[in-house]
C-alpha positions, 0 to 999 in steps of 0.5 A, spaced: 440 250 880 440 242 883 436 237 881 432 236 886 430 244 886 428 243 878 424 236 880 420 240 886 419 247 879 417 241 874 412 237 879 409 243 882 408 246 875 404 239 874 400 239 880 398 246 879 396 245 872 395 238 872 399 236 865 404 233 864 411 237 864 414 234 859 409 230 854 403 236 857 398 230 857 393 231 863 395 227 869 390 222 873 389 223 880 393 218 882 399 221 878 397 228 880 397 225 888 403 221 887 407 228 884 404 231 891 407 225 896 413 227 891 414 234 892 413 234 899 419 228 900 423 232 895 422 238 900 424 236 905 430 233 902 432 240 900 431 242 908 434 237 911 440 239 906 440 246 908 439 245 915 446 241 915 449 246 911 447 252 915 450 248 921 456 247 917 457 254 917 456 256 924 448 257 924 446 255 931 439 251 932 436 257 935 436 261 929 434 255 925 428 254 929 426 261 928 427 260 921 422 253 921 418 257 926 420 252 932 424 252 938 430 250 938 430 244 941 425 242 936 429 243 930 434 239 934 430 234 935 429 234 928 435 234 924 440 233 930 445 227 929 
């Protein structure tokens, strides 16, 4: 499993239940809105790395699109180079 998989498991766990993952103390909501803004950082980090690697292996844009429910010039747009 890649870190960033197990970070997006461990804040997910956090935000759902509102504890701490390794020490179970509650978080604030300050803590609890960061893990958040975390969480989506670190999607979209694994996204843009799966995209690559689809594209790496002949996936075409078209298909990635439909994937992300997007055209595939949007998806283009979005992850191209």
């Amino acid at each position: 499993m890649s870190f960033l998989t197990n970070h997006l498991r461990q804040s997910l766990h956090e935000i759902e239940n509102g504890h701490d993952w390794n020490t179970g103390c509650p978080l604030t909501w300050t803590e609890r809105l960061e893990t958040a803004v975390s969480v989506v950082e670190a999607s979209d980090r694994l996204i843009r790395e799966s995209v690559s690697e689809a594209r790496s292996a002949g996936v075409t844009w078209a298909q990635i699109g439909q994937v992300l429910d997007c055209s595939k010039q949007a998806a283009q747009q979005r992850f191209g180079s």
